[in-house]
KOLFI-502335 format. One line per field, with one value per atom (N, C-alpha, C, O): residue in three letters; atom name; residue number from 1; x, y, z. Coordinates in Angstrom, 3 decimals. Example, Ala and Ser with C-alpha at 12.3 -4.5 7.8 and 13.67 -1.06 7.14 Angstrom:
% KOLFI-502335
type	c(ALA,ALA,ALA,ALA,SER,SER,SER,SER)
atom	c(N,CA,C,O,N,CA,C,O)
seq	c(1,1,1,1,2,2,2,2)
x	c(13.190,12.300,13.200,14.236,12.850,13.670,12.900,13.409)
y	c(-5.690,-4.500,-3.300,-3.319,-2.250,-1.060,0.030,1.138)
z	c(7.800,7.800,7.800,8.465,7.080,7.140,7.870,8.039)
This chain:
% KOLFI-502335
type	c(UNK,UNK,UNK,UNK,UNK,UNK,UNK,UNK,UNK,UNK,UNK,UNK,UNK,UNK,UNK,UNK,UNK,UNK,UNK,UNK,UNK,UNK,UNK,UNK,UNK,UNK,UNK,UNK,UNK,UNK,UNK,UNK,UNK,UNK,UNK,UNK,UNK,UNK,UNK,UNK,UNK,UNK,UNK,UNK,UNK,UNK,UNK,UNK,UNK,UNK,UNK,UNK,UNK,UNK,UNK,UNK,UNK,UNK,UNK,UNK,UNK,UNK,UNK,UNK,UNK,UNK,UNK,UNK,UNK,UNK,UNK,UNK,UNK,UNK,UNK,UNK,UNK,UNK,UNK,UNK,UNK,UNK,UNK,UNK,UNK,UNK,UNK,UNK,UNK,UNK,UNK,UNK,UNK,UNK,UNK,UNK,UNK,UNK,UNK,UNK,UNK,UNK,UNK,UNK,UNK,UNK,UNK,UNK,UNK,UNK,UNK,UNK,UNK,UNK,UNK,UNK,UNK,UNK,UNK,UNK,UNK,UNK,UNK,UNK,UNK,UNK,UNK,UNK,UNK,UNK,UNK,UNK,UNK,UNK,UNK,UNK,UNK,UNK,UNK,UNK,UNK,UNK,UNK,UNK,UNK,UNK,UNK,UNK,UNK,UNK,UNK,UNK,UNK,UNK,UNK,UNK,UNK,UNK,UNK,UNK,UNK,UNK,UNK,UNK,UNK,UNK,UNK,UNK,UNK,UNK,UNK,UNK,UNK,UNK,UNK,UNK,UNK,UNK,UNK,UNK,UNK,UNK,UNK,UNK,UNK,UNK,UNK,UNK,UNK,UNK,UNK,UNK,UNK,UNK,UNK,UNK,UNK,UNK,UNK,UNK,UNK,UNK,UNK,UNK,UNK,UNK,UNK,UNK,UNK,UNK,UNK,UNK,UNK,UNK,UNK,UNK,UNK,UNK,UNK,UNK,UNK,UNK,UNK,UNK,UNK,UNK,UNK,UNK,UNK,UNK,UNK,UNK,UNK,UNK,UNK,UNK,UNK,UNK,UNK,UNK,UNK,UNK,UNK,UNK,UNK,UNK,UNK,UNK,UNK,UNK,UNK,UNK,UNK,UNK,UNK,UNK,UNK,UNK,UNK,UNK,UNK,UNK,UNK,UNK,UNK,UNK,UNK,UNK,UNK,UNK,UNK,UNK,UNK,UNK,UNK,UNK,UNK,UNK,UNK,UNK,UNK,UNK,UNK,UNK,UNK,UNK,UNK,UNK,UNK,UNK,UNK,UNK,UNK,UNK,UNK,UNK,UNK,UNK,UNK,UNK,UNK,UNK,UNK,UNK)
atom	c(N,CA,C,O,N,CA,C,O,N,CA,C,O,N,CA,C,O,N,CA,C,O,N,CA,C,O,N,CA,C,O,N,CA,C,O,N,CA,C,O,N,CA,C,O,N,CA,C,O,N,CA,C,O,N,CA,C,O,N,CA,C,O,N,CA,C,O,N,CA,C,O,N,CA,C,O,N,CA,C,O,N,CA,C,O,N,CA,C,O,N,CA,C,O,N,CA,C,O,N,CA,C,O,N,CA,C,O,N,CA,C,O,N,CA,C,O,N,CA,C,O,N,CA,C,O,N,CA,C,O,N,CA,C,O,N,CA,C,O,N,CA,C,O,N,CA,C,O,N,CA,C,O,N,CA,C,O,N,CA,C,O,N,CA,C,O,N,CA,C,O,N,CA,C,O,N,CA,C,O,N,CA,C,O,N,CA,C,O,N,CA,C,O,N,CA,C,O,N,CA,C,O,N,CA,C,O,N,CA,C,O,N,CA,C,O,N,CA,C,O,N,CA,C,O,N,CA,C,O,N,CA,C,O,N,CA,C,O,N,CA,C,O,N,CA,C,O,N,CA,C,O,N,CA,C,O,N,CA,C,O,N,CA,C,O,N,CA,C,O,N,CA,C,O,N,CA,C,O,N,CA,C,O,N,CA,C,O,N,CA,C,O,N,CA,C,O,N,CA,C,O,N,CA,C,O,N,CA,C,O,N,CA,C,O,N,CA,C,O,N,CA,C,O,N,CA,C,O,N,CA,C,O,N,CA,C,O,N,CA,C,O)
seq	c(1,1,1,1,2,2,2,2,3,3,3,3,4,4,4,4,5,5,5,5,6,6,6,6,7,7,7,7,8,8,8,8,9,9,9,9,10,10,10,10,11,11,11,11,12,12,12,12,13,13,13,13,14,14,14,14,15,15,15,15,16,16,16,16,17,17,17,17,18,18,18,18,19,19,19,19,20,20,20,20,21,21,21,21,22,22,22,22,23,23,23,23,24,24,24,24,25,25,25,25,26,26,26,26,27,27,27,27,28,28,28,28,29,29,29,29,30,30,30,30,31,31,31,31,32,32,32,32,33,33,33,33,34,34,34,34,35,35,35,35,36,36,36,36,37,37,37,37,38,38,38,38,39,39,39,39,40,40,40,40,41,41,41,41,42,42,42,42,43,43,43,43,44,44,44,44,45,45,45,45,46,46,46,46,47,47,47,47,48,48,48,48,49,49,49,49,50,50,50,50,51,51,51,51,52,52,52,52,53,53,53,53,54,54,54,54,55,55,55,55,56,56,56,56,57,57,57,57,58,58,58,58,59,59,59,59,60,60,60,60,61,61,61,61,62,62,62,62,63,63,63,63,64,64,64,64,65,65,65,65,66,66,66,66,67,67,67,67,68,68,68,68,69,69,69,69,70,70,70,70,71,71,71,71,72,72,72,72,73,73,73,73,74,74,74,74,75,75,75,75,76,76,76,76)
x	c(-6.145,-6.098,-6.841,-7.942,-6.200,-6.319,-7.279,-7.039,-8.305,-9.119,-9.610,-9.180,-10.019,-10.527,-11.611,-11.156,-12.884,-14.034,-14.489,-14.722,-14.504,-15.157,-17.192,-17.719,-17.574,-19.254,-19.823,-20.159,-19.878,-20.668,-21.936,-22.337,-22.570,-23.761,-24.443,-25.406,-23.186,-23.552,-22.258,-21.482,-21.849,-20.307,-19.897,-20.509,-18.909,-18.728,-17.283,-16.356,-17.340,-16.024,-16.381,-17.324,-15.595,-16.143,-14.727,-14.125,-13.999,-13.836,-13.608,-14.584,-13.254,-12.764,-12.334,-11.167,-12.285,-11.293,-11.108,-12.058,-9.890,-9.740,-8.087,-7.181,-8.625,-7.126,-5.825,-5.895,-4.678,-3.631,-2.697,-2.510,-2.013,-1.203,-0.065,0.726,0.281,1.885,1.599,0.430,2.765,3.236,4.154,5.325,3.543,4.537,5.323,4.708,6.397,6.835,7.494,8.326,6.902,7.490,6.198,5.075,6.473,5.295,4.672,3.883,4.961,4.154,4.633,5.811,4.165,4.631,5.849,6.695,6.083,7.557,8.957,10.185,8.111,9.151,9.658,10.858,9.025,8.948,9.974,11.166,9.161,10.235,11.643,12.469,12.004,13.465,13.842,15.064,12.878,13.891,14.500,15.555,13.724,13.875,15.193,16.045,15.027,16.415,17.684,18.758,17.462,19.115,18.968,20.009,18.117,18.869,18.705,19.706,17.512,16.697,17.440,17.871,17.645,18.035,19.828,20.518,20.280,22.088,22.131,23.126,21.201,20.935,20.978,20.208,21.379,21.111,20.187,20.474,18.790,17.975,16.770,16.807,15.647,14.514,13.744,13.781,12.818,11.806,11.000,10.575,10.603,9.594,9.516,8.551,10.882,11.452,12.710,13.382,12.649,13.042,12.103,11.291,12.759,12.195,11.976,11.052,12.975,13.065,12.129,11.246,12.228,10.963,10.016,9.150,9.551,8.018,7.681,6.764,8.939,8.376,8.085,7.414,8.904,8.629,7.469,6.528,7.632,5.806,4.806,3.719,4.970,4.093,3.531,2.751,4.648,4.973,5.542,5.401,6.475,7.137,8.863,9.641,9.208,10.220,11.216,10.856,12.505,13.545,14.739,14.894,15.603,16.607,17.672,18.610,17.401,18.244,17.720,17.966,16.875,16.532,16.903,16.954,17.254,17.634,16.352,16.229,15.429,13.916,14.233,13.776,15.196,15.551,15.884,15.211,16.623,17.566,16.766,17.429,15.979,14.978,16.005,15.800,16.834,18.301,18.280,18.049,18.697,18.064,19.855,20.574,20.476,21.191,22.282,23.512,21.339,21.224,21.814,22.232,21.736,22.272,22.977,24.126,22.750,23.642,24.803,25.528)
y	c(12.730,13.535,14.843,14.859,15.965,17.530,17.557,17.072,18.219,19.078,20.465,20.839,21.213,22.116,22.200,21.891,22.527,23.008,24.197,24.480,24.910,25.874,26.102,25.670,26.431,26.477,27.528,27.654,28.567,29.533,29.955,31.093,28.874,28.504,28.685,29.196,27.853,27.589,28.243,27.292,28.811,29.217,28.988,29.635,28.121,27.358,26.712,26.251,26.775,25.479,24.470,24.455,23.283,22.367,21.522,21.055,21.148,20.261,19.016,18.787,18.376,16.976,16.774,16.964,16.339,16.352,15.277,14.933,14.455,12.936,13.298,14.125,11.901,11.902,11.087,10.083,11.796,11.648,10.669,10.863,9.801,9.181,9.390,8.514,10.820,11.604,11.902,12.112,11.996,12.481,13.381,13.075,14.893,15.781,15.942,16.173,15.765,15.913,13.835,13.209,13.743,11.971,11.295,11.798,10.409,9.541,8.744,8.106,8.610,7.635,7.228,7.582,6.273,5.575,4.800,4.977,4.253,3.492,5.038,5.044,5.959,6.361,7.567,7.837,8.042,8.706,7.663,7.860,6.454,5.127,5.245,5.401,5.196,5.091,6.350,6.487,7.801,8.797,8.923,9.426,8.464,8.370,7.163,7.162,6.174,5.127,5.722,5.532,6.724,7.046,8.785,9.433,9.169,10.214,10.637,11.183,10.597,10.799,9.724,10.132,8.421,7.286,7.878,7.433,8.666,9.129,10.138,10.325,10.682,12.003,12.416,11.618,13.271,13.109,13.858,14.047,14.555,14.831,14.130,13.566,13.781,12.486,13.425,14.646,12.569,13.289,14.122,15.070,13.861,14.606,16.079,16.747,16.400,17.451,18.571,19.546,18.010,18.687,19.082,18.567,20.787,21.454,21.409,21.864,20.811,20.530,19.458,19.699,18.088,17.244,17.673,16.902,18.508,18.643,19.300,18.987,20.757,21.240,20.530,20.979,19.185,18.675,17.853,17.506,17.591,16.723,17.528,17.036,19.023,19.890,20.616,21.422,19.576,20.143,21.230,21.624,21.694,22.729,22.660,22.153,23.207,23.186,23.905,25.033,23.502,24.292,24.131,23.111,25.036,24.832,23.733,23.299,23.304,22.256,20.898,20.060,20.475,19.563,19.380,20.388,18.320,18.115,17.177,16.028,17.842,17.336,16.255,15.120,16.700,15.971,14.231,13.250,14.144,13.249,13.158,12.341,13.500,14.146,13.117,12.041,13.780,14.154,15.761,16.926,14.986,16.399,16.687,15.747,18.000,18.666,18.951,18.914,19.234,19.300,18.293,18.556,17.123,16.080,16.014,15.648,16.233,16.056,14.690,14.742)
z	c(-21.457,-22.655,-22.418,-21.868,-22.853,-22.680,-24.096,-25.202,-23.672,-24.998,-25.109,-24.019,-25.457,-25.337,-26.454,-27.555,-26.449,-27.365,-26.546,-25.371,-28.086,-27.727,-27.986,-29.011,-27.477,-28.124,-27.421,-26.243,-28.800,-28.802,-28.592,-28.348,-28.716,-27.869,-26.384,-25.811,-26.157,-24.738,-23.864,-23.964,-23.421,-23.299,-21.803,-20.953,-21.410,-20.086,-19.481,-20.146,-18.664,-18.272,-17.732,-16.941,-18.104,-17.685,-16.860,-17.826,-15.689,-15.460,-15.248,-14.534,-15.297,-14.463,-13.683,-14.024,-12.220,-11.266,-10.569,-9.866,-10.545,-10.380,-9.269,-9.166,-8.599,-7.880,-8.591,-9.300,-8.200,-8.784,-8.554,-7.353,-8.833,-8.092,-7.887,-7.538,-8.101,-7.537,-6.393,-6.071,-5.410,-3.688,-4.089,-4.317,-4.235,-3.907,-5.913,-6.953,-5.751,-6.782,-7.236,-7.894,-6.745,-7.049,-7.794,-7.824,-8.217,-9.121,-8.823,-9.521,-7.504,-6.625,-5.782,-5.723,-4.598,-3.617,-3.872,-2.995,-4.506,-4.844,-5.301,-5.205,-5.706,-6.262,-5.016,-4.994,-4.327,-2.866,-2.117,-1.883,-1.793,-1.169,-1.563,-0.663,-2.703,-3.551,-3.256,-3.206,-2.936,-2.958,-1.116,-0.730,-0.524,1.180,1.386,2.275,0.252,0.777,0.320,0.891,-1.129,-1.521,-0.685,-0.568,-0.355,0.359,1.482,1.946,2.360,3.656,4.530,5.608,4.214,5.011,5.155,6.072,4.372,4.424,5.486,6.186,5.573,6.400,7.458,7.993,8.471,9.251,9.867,11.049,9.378,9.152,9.163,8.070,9.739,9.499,8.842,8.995,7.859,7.013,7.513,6.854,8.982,9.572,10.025,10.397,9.875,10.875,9.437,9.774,8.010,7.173,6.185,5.416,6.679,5.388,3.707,3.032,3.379,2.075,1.746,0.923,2.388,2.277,2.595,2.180,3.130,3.369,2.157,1.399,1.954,0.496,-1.079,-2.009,-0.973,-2.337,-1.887,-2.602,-0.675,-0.942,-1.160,-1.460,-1.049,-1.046,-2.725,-3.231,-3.045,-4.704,-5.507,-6.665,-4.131,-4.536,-4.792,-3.985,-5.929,-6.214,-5.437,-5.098,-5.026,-3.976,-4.738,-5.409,-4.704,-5.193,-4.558,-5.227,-3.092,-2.778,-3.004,-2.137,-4.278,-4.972,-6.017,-6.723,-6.520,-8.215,-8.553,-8.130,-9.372,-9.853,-10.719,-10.586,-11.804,-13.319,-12.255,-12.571,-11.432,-11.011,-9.465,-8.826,-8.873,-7.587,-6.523,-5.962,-6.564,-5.443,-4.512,-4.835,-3.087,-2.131,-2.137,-1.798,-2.531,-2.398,-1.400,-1.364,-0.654,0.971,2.056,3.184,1.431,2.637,3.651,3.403,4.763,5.781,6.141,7.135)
């Protein structure tokens, strides 16, 4: 949960910083897994050596991704 107070008082930012359990643009380990069996495993491309996977683990959006549906475009 997001808050914000303000205090005129004392005037500051304050932080929290916790680790996440997203990889990249996926929601986690299972859901990374599921995206490597329906589209990385079709490919003829290995994860290690494509650009596009490295960028969504990186958390960046590419246009040869579909985020809504996180389908790689691209498939060889």
């Amino acid at each position: 949960a997001e808050r914000a107070y303000i205090d005129s008082q004392n005037p500051r930012l304050e932080f929290e910083i916790y680790e996440a359990s997203n990889i990249g643009v996926f929601d986690g380990p299972k859901d990374l897994e599921d995206f490597k069996d329906k589209n990385c495993a079709l490919c003829k491309k290995k994860p290690d050596h494509c650009t596009i996977f490295k960028r969504i683990i990186d958390n960046r959006v590419v246009q040869e991704f579909n985020l809504s549906n996180k389908e790689c475009l691209a498939r060889r």
